[in-house]
C-alpha positions as CSV (number, residue, x, y, z in Angstrom):
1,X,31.0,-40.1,-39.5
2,X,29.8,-42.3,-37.6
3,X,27.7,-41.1,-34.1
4,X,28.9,-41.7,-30.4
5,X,26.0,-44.3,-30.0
6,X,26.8,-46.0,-32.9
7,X,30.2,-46.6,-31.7
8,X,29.0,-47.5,-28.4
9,X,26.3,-50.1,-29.8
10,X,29.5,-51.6,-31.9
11,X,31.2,-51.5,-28.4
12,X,28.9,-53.7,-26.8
13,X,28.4,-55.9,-29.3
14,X,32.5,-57.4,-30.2
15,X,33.4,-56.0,-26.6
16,X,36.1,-53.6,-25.2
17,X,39.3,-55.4,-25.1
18,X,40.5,-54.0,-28.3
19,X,38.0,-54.8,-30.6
20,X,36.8,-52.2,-31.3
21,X,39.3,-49.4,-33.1
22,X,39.0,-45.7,-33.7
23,X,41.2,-43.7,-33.6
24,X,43.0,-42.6,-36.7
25,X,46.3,-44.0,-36.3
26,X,44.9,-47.2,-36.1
27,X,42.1,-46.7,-38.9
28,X,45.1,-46.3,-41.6
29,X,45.8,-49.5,-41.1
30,X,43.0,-50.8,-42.2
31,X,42.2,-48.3,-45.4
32,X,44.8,-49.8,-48.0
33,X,45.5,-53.3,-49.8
34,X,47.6,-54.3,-52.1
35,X,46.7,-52.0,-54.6
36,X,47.8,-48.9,-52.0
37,X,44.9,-47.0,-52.6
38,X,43.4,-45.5,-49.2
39,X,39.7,-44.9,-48.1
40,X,39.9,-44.4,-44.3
41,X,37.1,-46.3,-42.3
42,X,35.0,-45.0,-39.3
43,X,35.8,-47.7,-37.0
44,X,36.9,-51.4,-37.2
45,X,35.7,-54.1,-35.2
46,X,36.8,-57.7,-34.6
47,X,33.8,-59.9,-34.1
48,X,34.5,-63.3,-32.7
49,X,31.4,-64.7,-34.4
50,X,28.7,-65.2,-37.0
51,X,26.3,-64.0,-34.0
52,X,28.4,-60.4,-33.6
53,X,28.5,-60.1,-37.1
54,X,24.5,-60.5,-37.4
55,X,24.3,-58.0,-35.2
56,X,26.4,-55.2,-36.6
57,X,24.6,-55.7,-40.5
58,X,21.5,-55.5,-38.6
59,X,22.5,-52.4,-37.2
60,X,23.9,-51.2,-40.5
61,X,20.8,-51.6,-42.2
62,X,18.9,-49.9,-39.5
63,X,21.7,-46.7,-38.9
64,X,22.3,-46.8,-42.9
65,X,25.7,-46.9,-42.7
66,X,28.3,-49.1,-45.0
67,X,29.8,-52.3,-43.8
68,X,33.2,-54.2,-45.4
69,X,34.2,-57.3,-44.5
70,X,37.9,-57.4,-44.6
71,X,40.4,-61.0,-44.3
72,X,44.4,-59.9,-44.7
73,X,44.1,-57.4,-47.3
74,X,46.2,-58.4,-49.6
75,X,44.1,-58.4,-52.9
76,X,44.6,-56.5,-55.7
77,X,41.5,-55.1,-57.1
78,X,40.1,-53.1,-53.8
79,X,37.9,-55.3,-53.2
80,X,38.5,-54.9,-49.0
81,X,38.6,-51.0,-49.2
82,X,36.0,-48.8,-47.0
83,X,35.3,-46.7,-50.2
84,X,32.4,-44.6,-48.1
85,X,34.1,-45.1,-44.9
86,X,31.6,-46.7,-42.4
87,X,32.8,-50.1,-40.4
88,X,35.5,-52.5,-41.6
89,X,34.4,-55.8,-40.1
90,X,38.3,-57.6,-39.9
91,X,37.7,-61.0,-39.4
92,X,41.1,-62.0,-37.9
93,X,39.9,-63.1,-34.6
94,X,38.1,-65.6,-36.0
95,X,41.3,-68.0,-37.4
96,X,40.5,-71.2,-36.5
97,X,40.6,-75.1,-37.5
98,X,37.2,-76.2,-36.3
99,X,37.8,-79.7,-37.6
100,X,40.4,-82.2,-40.0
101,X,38.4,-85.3,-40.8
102,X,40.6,-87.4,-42.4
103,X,38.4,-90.0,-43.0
104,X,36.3,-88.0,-45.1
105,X,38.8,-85.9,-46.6
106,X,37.0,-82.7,-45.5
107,X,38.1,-79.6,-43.0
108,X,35.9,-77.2,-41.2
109,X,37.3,-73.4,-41.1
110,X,37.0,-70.1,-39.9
111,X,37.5,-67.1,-42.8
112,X,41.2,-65.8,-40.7
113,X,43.1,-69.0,-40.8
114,X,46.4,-68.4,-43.5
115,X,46.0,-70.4,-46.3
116,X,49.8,-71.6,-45.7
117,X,48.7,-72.7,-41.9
118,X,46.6,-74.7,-43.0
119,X,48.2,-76.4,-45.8
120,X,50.8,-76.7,-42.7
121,X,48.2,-78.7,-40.4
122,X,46.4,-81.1,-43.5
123,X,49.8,-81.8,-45.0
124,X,50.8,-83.6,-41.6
125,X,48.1,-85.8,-42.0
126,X,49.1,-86.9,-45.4
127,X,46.2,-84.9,-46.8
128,X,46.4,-81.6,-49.2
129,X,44.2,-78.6,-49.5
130,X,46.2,-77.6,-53.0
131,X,45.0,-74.3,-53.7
132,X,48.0,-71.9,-53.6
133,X,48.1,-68.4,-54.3
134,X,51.1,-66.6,-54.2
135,X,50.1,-64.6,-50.8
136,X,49.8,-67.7,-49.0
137,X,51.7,-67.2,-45.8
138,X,49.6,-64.1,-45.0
139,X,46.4,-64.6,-46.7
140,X,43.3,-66.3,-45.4
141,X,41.0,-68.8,-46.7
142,X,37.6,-66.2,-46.2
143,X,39.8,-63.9,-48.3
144,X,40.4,-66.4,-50.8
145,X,37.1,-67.1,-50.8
146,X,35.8,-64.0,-51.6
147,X,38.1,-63.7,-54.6
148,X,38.2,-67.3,-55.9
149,X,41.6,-67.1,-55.6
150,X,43.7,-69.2,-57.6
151,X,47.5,-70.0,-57.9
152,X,50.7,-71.8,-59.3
153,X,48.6,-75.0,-58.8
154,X,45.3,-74.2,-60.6
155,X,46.7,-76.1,-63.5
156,X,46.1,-79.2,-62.6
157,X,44.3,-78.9,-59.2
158,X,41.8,-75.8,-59.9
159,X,40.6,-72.6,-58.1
160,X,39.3,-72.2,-54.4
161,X,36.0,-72.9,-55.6
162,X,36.6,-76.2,-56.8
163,X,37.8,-77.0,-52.7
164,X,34.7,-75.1,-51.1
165,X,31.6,-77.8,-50.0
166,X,29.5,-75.3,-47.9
167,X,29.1,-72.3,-46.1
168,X,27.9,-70.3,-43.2
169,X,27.2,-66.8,-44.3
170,X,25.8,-63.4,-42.8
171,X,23.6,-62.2,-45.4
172,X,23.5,-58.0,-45.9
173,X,20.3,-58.1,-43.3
174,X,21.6,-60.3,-40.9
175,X,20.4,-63.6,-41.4
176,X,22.4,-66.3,-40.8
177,X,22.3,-68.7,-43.7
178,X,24.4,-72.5,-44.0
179,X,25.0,-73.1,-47.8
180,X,26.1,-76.7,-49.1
181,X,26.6,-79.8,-47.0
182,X,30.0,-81.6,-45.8
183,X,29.2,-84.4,-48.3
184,X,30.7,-85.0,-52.2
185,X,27.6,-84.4,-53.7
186,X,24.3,-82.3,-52.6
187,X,22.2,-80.6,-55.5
188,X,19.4,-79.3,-53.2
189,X,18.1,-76.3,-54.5
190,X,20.1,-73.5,-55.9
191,X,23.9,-74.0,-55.5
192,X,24.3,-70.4,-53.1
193,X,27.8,-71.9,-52.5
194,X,29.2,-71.0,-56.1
195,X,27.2,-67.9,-56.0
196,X,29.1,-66.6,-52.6
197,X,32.5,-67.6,-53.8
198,X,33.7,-65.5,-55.8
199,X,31.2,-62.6,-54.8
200,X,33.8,-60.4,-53.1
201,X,32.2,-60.0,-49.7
202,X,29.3,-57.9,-51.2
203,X,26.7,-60.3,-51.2
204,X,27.4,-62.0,-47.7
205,X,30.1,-62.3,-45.1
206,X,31.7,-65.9,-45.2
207,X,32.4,-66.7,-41.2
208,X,32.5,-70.9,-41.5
209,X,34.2,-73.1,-44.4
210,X,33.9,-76.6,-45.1
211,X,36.6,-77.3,-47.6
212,X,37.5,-80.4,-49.5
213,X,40.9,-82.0,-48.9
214,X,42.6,-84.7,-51.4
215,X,45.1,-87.5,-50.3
216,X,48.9,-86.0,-50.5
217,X,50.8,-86.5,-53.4
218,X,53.8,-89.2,-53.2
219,X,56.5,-87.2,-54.4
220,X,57.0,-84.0,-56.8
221,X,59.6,-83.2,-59.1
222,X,61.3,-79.2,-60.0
223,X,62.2,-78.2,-63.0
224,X,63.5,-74.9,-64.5
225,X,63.4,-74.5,-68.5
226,X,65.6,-71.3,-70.0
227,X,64.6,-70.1,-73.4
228,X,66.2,-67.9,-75.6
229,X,63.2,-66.6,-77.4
230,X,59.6,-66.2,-75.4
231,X,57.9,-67.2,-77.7
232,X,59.2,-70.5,-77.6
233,X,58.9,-70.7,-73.9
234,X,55.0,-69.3,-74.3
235,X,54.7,-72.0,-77.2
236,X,56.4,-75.0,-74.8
237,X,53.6,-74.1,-72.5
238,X,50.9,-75.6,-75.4
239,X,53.6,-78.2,-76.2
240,X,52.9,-80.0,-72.6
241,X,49.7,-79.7,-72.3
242,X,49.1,-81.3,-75.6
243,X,51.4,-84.3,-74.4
244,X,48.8,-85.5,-72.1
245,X,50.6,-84.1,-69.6
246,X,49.2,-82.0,-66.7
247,X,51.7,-80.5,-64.5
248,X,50.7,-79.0,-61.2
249,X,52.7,-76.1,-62.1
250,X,53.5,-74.6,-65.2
251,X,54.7,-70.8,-64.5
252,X,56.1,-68.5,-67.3
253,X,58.6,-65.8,-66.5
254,X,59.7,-63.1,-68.8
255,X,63.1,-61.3,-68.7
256,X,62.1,-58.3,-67.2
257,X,61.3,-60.7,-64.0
258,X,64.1,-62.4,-64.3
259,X,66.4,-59.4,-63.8
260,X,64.9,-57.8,-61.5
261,X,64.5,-61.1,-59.3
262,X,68.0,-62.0,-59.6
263,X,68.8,-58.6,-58.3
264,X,66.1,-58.1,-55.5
265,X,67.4,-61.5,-54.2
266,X,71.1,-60.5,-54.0
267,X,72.6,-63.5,-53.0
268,X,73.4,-66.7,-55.4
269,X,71.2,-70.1,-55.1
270,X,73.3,-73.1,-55.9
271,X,74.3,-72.9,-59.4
272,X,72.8,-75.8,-60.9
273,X,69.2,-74.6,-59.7
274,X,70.2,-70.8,-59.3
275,X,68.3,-68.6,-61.7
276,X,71.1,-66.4,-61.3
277,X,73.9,-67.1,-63.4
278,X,71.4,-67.5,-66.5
279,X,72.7,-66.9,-70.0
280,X,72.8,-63.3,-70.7
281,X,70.3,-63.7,-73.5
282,X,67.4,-65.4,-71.7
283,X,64.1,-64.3,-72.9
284,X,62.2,-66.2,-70.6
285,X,62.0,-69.0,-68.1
286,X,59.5,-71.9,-67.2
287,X,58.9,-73.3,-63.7
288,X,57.5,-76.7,-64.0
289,X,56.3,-79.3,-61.5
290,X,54.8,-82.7,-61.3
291,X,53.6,-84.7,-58.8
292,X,51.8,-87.7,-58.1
293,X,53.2,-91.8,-58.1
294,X,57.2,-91.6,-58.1
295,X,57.5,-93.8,-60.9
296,X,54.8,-91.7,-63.3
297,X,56.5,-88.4,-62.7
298,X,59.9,-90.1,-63.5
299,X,58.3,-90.5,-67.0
300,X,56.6,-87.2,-67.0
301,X,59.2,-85.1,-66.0
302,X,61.8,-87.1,-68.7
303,X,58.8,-86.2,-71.4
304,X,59.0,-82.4,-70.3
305,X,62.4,-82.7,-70.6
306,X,62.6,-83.7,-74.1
307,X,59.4,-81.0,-75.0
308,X,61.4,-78.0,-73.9
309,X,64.9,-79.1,-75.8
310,X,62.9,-79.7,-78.7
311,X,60.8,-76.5,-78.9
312,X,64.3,-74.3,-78.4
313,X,65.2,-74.4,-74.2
314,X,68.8,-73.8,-74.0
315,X,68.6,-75.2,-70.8
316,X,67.0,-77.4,-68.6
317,X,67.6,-77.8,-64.9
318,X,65.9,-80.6,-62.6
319,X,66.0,-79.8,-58.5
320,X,67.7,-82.3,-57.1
321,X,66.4,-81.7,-53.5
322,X,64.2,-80.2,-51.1
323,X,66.6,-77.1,-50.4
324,X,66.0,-76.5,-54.3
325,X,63.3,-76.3,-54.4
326,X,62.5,-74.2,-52.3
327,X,64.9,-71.5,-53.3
328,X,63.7,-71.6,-56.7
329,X,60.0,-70.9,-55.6
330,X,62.0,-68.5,-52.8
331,X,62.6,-66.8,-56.4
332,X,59.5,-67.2,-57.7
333,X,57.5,-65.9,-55.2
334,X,59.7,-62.6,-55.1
335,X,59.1,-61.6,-58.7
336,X,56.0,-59.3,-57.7
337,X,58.4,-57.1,-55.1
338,X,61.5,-57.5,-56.8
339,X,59.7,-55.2,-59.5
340,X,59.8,-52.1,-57.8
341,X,63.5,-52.0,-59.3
342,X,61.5,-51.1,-62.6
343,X,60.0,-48.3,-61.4
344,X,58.4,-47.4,-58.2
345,X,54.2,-48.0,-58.9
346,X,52.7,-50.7,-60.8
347,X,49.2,-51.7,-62.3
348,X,49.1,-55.7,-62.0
349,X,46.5,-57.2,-63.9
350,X,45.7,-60.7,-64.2
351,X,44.3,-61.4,-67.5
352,X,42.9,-65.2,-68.9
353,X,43.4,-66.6,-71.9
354,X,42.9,-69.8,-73.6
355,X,46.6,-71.7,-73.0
356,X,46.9,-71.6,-77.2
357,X,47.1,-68.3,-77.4
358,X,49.4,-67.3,-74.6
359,X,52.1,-66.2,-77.5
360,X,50.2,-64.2,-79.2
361,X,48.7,-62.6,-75.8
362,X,52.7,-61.9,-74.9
363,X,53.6,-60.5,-78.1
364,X,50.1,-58.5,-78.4
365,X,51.2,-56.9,-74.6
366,X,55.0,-56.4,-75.8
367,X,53.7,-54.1,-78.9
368,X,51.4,-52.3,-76.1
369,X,54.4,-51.5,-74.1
370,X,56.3,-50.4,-77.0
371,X,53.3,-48.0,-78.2
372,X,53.1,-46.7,-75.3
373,X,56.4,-46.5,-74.9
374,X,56.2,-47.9,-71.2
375,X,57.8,-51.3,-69.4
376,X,55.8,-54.4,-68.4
377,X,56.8,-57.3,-66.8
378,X,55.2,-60.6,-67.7
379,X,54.5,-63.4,-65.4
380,X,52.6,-65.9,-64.0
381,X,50.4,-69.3,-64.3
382,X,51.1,-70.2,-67.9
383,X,49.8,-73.7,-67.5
384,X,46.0,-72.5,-67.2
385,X,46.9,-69.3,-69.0
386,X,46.9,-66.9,-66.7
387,X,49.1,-64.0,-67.0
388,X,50.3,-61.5,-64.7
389,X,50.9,-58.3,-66.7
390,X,52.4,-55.6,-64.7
391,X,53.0,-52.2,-66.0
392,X,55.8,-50.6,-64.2
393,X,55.2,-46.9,-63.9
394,X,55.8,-43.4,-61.6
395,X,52.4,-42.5,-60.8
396,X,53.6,-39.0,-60.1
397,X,54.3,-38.7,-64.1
398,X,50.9,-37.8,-65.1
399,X,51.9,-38.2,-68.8
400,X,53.6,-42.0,-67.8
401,X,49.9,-42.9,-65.9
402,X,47.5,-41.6,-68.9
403,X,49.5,-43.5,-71.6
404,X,49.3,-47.0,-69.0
405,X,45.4,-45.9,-68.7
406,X,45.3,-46.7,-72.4
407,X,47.3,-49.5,-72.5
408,X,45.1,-51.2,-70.1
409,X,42.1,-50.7,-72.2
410,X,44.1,-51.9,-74.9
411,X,45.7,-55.4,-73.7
412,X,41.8,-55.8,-72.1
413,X,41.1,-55.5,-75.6
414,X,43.4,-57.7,-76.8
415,X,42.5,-60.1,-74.1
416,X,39.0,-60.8,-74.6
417,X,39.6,-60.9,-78.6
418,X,41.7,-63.7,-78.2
419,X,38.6,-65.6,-76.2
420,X,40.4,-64.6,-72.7
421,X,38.8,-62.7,-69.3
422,X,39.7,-59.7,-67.9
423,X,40.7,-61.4,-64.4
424,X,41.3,-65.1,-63.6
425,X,42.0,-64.4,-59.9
426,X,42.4,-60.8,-58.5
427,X,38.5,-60.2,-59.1
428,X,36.9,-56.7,-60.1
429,X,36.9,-54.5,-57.1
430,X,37.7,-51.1,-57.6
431,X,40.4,-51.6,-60.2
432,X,38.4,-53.4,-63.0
433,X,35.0,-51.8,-62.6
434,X,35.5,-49.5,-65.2
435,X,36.4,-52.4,-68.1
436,X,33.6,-54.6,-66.5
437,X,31.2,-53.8,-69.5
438,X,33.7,-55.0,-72.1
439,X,33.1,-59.0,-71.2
440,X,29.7,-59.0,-70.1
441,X,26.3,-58.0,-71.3
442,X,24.2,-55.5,-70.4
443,X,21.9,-58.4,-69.8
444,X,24.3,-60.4,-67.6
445,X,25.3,-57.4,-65.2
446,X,21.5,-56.3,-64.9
447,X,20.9,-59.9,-63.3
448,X,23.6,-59.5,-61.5
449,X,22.1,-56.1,-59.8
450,X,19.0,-57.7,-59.0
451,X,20.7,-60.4,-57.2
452,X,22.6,-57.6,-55.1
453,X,19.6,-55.8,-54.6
454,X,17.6,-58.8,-53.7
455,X,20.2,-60.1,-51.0
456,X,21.1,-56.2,-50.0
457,X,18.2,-53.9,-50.7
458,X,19.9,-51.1,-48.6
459,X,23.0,-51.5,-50.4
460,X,25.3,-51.4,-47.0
461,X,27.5,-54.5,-47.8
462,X,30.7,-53.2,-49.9
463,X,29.0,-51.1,-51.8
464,X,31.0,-49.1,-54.6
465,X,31.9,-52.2,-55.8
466,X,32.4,-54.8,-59.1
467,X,29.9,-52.6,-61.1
468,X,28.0,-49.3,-61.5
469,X,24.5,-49.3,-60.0
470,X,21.8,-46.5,-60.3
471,X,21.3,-46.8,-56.4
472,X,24.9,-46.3,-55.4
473,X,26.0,-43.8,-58.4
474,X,27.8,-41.8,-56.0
475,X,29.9,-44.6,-54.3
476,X,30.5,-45.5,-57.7
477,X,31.4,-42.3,-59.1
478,X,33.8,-42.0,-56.0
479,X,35.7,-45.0,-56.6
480,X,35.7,-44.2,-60.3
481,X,37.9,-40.9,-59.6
482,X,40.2,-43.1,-57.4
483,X,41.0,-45.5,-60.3
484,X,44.2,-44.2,-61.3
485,X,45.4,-44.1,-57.1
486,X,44.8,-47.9,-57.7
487,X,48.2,-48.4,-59.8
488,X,50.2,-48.6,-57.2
């Protein structure tokens, strides 16, 4: 708990007019993300700076008490959760555009602006910020950051690191520190800018982004490919990348997503786009798009065609307009809800591997599910091989939760013997810090302690966190025990 002067220092630093929460009612709302698990905080505050924020770490470290930076929570590792309570810092308050240069092709951010805002403001300038994960219309670009989020577009475009030129970023111990430079290039010194992304707010708090922007594409075109055997979908996947194509999206959708989607949604799309309606027998659909010069992705698109008749689609649909399109990523981006239909909880994991070997990491999870005698639902960004595997279960069935504990280890397991990762986007957390020792070395996490410990010797920034450390065994420990509140 944190004491009445504490709380009255935090007061005077982000101010009265509601910045500043306490009370219980409104802590709850800020001890959950997307995985559902709860840790209740001590206080939240919404600083409108990278000054207020400098303040409140230095107070941390001088009180001891934990700090966690939090953007929309939407992630799915637990990366945002107050595991030891202390001070969330929200940083929705600070949501603006500083700057669009469009000569340049750059933009200046704070951490709260929606991803989907300000793909909104770029995209009206002709310009595109391309990274897209599926949360975008309610998750923020510091949030992103922190998690190197990816999305449908990493295919062709890449991650959120591949946008990100700089930074300003509150260290653990206050200091204010401006990473990268607004320019293409800059290799002075080390590159703290990759180092931060991706770090998941425990080894600075991101308040300014300079992100790089790329001219808007001329057109795009939709298509949907139904296969009969997922295999030959996961296989068609390999088959267009190997053409020399590279789609901006290539997204793989098995038929337990495709019920469940169909039925969540209620109401039929036009038919000759609708993913309802699809033959009875459908193992699996692909989602394809290219964009770029009109007249290439005529050629393209005519090239996929002809790659997923060949390699067994029994059907192949091209949107013929905007509206479309848009109900067929309305689709889509419903999958992950539309899966409660399934069964009420779910452990969603995001595992990597290289695009050749998506059928055999599909068939490897299928004979999981069937071991275990439990139900998983496949999806996700096929074209980089990145696969959503979700394991639909009633956390209240002890017996249900302990056999999906195995198969987790299990299709980890499988992952990384097929040269894959553990997580391409959701990051480690909470959820994945058990299974963290499986990929790396002991050598590689030890280096990676001494770089936490360097930049946050009092361990007050997120701690519990991405791996075990001798210093914070007990924050550990506790989020350990909460693993299994974490399939949710």
């Amino acid at each position: 708990m944190l004491s009445q002067n504490i709380i009255k220092e935090l007061t005077n630093i982000v101010g009265k007019d509601n910045n500043i929460l306490t009370s219980k009612e409104d802590l709850i709302c800020y001890s959950y993300d997307a995985t559902n698990q709860k840790f209740l905080p001590d206080a939240v505050v919404f600083p409108k700076d990278a000054q207020e924020i400098s303040l409140i770490l230095k107070m941390a470290n001088f009180e001891g008490f934990p700090v966690v930076p939090r953007g929309a929570g939407s992630g799915f590792s637990g990366g945002s959760l107050p595991v030891n309570g202390g001070v969330v810092i929200s940083l929705e308050r600070m949501n603006k555009i500083l700057k669009i240069d469009a000569d340049n092709l750059t933009a200046v951010v704070e951490p709260g602006i929606v991803t989907g805002d300000l793909q909104a403001e770029v995209e009206k300038l002709g310009l595109f910020y391309p990274p897209d994960p599926t949360s975008l219309k309610f998750s923020t670009i510091g949030g992103n950051v922190a998690e190197n989020a990816g999305g449908p577009r990493a295919v062709k475009y890449g991650v959120t690191r591949d946008y990100v030129l700089g930074l300003e970023v509150v260290l653990p111990t206050g200091e204010i520190i401006n990473t990268g430079t607004e320019t293409m290039k800059g290799v002075v010194g080390y590159d703290l800018t990759k180092l931060m992304v991706g770090s998941e707010g425990t080894l600075g708090i991101v308040t300014k982004i300079i992100l790089k922007l790329i001219p808007l594409p001329e057109a795009v075109k939709t298509m949907l490919a139904v296969f009969v055997d997922m295999r030959d979908a996961a296989e068609t996947v390999s088959k267009i990348i190997c053409s020399r194509i590279i789609p901006s999206t290539l997204e793989f959708i098995d038929r337990n997503c495709i019920k469940c989607v169909e039925d969540y949604l209620q109401i039929g799309l036009p038919l000759n786009v609708s993913i309802r309606g699809l033959p009875k027998d459908a193992d699996a659909i692909l989602l394809i798009e290219v964009d770029g010069d009109k007249d290439l992705i005529e050629k393209e698109s005519a090239t996929i065609q002809r790659i997923c008749l060949d390699n067994g689609a029994k059907e192949f649909r091209l949107a013929k307009d905007k509206k479309e399109v848009k109900e067929l990523w309305k689709a889509r981006r419903a999958i992950s809800p539309s899966l409660k239909k399934l069964n009420p909880d779910k452990i969603n994991e995001d595992i990597v591997v290289p695009r050749n070997k998506i059928p055999d990491a599909i068939t490897g999870v299928q004979d999981i599910a069937k071991k275990y005698e439990l139900t998983i639902a496949n999806f996700g960004h096929a074209g980089d091989g990145n696969i959503h595997v979700n394991i639909m279960i009633d956390k209240s069935n002890k017996d249900e939760l302990a056999r999906a504990e195995k198969a987790v280890k299990e299709i980890f397991k499988l992952t990384i013997e097929l040269g894959g990762t553990i997580s391409g986007e959701h990051g480690i957390g909470i959820s994945k810090m058990p299974y963290i020792s499986m990929e790396l070395s002991p050598a590689a996490i030890d280096a990676m302690k001494k770089i936490k410990n360097v930049l946050d010797p009092k361990g007050i920034l997120n701690p519990g966190k991405i791996f075990y450390t001798e210093r914070h065994n007990e924050a550990d420990q506790g989020a350990t025990k909460a693993r299994s509140e974490a399939y949710v």
